[in-house]
C-alpha positions, 0 to 999 in steps of 0.5 A: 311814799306809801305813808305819804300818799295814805295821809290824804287818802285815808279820809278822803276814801271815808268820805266815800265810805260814809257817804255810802253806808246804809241808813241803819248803819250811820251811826257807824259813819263817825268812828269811820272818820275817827279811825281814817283821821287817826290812821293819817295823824299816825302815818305822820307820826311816823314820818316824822324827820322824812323829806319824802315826795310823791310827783308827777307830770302832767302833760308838758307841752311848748317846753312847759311842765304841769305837774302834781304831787305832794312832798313833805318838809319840815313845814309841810308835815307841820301844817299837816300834823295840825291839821290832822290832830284838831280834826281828830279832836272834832271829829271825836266831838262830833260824834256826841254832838251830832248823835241826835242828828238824822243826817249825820252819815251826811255830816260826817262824809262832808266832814271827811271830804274836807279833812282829805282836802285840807290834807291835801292842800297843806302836803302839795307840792304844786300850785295846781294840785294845791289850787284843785285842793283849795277849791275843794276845800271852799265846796266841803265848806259850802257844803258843812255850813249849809248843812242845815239846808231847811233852817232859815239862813243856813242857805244864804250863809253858805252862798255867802262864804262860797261866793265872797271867798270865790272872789279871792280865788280869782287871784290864785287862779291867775297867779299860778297861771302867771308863774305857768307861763313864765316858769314854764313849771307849776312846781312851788320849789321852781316858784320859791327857787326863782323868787330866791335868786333873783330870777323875778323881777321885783314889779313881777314878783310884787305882782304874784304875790298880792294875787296870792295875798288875794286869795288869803284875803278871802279865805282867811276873811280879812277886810273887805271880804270878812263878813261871810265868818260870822254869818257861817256860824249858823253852821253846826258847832263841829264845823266851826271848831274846825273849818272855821278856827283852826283849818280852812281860815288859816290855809290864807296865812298857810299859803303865805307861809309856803310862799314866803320866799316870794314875798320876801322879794315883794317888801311892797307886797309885806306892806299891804299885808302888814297894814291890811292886817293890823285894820282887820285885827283892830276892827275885828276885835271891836266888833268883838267886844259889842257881840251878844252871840258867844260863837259870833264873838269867837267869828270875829276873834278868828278874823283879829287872830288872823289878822294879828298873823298877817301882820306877823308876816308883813313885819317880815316874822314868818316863823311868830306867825307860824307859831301863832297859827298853831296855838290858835288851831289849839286855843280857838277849837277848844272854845268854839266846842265849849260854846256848842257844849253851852249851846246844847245846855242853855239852849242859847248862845246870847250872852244875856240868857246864859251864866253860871255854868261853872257848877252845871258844866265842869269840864267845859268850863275848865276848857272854857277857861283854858282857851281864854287864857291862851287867847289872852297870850297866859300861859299856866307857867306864865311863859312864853307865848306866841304873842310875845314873838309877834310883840317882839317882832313889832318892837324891833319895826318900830314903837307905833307898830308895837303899841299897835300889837299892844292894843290886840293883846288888850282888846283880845282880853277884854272880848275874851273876858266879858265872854268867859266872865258873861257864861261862866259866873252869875246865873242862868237866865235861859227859859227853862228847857230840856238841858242837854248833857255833855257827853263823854265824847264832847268832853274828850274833843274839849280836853285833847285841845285844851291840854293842847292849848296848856301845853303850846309853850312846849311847841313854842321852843320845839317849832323853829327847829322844824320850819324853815324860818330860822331860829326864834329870837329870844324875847327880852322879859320886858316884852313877855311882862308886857304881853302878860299885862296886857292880856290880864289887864283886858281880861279884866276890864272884860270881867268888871264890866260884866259884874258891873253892867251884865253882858252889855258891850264893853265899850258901847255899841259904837263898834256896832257901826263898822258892821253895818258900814262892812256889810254894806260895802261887802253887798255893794260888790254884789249887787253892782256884779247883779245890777250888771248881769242884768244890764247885759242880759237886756242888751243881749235880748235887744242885740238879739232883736236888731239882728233878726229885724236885719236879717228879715230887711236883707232878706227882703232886698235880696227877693226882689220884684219876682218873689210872688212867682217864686214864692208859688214854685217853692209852695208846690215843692214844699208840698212835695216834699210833705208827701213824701215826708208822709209817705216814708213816717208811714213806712217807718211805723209800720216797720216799728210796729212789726219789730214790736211784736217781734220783741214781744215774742221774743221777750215771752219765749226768752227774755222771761225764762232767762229772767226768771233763772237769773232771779233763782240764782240770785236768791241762791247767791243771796242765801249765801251772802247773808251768812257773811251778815253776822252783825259783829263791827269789827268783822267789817271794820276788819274787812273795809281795813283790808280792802283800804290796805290793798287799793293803797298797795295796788296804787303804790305798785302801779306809781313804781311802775 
């Protein structure tokens, strides 16, 4: 319980820790977040194979229980691992990245907050914790992607994601109030325990589950409420490789994998989910292939990767959807670094300016190399893939939906390959700036995820053991050769076109239009929302006047002929009145005036000495404490450990109590 309550935790106190550090010490806030993230990545470690569980009420009341806690299973302590790891990576990143940053204390107490949050969301075992823990996440994004406040629409990005994902959430709030009031309990095992026996009616259960499906829809950005990723690229590079690619966009597709149960007694719900999916795949992965700008194109490549999960799961192949969210947590964070890493290099993400980094960055492009590949579904041996389950899963649905899952994997290649063949061959046509090197650090975060990525067939195999989805069906080697043909074909449609026509789009600008019809549908919700607001402000403020010209007419009335007479006796009251009011303001000040040259007195006979005793002692405590200074880290890192080591040992005595 200890271990289980110290994954969360351990972060979350970092945030606190880092937030706190004095200016001269923020370089120390990164391997802060390093050593707490690395602290909860080996507490799961060893609690591998555990079933532990950490619950709590609430308050109950009318025969209803709110309770919070966190529990681990199989799929619990899988989501948490990944989350934990790719944080680890980024974090590790970070600090090479952020190294010339004034804020970066800031950055890295945000980064926390939101690594202890999304541990949290992914471990709890109650909608309410899990709703608290969802809502933090969605402000520690706000927050990161906002991080750059004073660049010029960094500010706008971030209202746009808390808003438009804000809208989503609307749903999660009303489902688990729903299951509240009807459960009687907020625990998700109670939920899925319902769903499972047929205690839910199937309109009920349809009901809860496209609310749940809401929430995803905005967290995840599937359609329409996709527009705010790619515009929260502006963010810092770190943000992106994790919020943004392996974390808080997939906790949409996590949520559904929790409550799967529930969606499997809603097969109208599994519809929606499967065709909203497949449109956002397919639009996502066209705007992909007309981007310029190398991070926007990996944006709308997280949202078709998404999207492909989302019809994994609306297909009713919850475990090929569980396995693509991790190769992708892997593959997509490794190319959303390597883009930062080019970033700092060619002072240019357009895939116009930039080119020929294969010689000037090695190891980045080698990662670079890497995550393409397994974004295309090739693995190094050429086995099986995460997209191979989903091909298989589509086939056994029916020939349309596999052509369709065929049609990702090609346009998966094709955006993946312009990009990768637009930064890696040719030649650098950035203007000539100070090229910034990629250190050690960056490197390390690069080459953790990418051995990651190379190595994702061996979770592949290793996976359905751990979730509760039940084994993975072989696919038939027909399925695999035809993934493999689909990703190397695209992959090389993307490359030939750029050695053929430079960086242009790989199939035109056309796709360009659903953008502009996308961002205009997504801003028309707004502003109606606005147009409204302001309609009913102006109906108020008329409301407001009716009232008070109604309330002076019945005033009127009810005076009556003899309200001259009564109007001079309540004038000669009022007076009196005054007088008095005068006379007692009169007695007050005088009053306080003697109070305050009481307190003077006493403030030079007693308060001064004390003051100065008290300033003698301090300088005398003070000339102490600073022999603790020695200027040595790991004397404090010692320190900050035993004091963590003994709040986590009193919070442990105090819930056995």
């Amino acid at each position: 319980m200890m271990l289980l309550l110290a994954v969360p935790l351990l972060p979350l106190l970092a945030a606190i820790a880092a937030i706190a550090l004095p200016q001269r010490w923020q370089s120390a806030a990164g391997m802060l977040v390093i050593f707490a993230t690395g602290c909860s990545l080996a507490a799961l470690t060893a609690l591998h194979g555990s079933t532990t569980a950490l619950n709590a009420s609430w308050f109950a009341t009318g025969g209803r229980t709110l309770s919070v806690g966190i529990a681990l299973n199989g799929l619990t302590w899988f989501a948490a691992m990944m989350v934990a790891a790719i944080a680890l990576a980024v974090a590790i990143y970070s600090v090479g990245y952020m190294k010339d940053e004034p804020q970066r204390a800031r950055f890295f107490a945000e980064l926390a907050l939101f690594i202890g949050a999304m541990l949290t969301l992914v471990l709890a075992s109650s909608l309410v914790l899990l709703f608290v823990a969802w809502e933090t996440v969605g402000l520690a994004s706000y927050l990161l992607i906002g991080f750059h406040n004073r660049e010029q629409g960094a500010a706008a990005a971030a209202a746009k994601a808390f808003l438009m994902t804000r809208i989503g959430d609307v749903g999660f709030l009303i489902a688990w109030l729903l299951v509240f009031m009807h459960l009687g309990s907020t625990d998700i095992a109670t939920l899925l325990a319902a769903s499972a026996n047929g205690a839910l009616s199937q309109p009920f259960a349809t009901l809860l589950a496209l609310l749940f499906f809401s929430a995803a829809v905005g967290k995840s950005a599937q359609l329409p409420l996709s527009m705010w990723l790619p515009d929260a690229m502006i963010a810092p590079t770190p943000v992106s490789a994790l919020l943004h690619s392996a974390t808080m966009v997939a906790a949409g597709v996590y949520l559904l994998l929790r409550l799967y149960p529930l969606l499997a007694a809603a097969p109208a719900a599994l519809d929606v989910i499967l065709w909203l999916g497949f449109l956002t795949a397919a639009v996502a992965a066209l705007l992909a292939t007309a981007e310029m700008d190398l991070k926007r194109i990996l944006a709308w490549s997280t949202i078709s990767q998404l999207g492909e999960m989302m019809v994994a799961i609306g297909l009713g192949a919850p475990l090929a959807a569980a396995l693509h969210l991790v190769a992708h947590a892997s593959f997509k964070s490794t190319l959303f670094m390597t883009a930062g890493a080019v970033d700092k290099y060619a002072g240019t993400r357009d895939l116009r300016l930039i080119g020929g980094l294969r010689r000037a960055l090695p190891v980045t492009a080698l990662c670079l190399l890497v995550g393409a590949l397994s974004l295309a579904g090739i693995q190094p041996l050429l086995s099986e893939t995460s997209h191979d389950a989903i091909l298989a899963a589509a086939l056994r649905a029916g020939l349309p939906q596999g052509a369709g899952v065929l049609l990702l994997l090609l346009l998966a290649g094709g955006y993946i390959g312009r990009a990768g063949a637009a930064t890696l061959t040719g030649t650098l046509r950035s203007p000539e700036t100070r090229r910034d090197k990629v250190s050690r650090s960056m490197q390390a975060g690069m080459v953790l995820t990418a051995i990651a990525s190379a190595s994702i067939t061996a979770l592949v195999v290793a996976l359905p053991a751990l979730l509760p989805f039940g084994e993975s069906p072989r696919s038939p080697w027909w399925v695999h050769g035809a993934a493999l043909l689909a990703g190397a074909a695209g992959i090389a449609l993307g490359a030939a076109s750029v050695w053929r026509r430079g960086a242009a789009p790989l199939l035109g600008a056309f796709p360009l239009s659903f953008q502009n019809v996308l961002a205009a549908a997504t801003q028309l919700p707004v502003r109606a929302a606005l147009r409204c607001a302001g309609a009913i402000e102006g109906i108020e403020r008329r409301l407001d006047d009716f009232v008070r010209a109604l309330t002076n007419a019945v005033w009127m009335l009810a005076r009556g002929p003899e309200a001259a007479d009564r109007d001079v006796a309540a004038h000669a009251s009022l007076q009196t009145i005054e007088r008095g009011l005068d006379v007692a303001g009169l007695g007050l000040a005088n009053a306080a005036w003697a109070a305050a040259r009481g307190s003077e007195r006493s403030e030079a006979s007693g308060f001064h000495a004390g003051g100065d005793l008290l300033a003698q002692w301090m300088q005398r405590g003070g000339a102490h404490i600073r022999a603790l200074q020695s200027g040595k880290l790991y004397l404090y890192t010692l320190g900050l450990f035993v004091w963590t080591l003994l709040v986590l040992l009193a919070a442990g005595v105090a819930l056995l109590r």
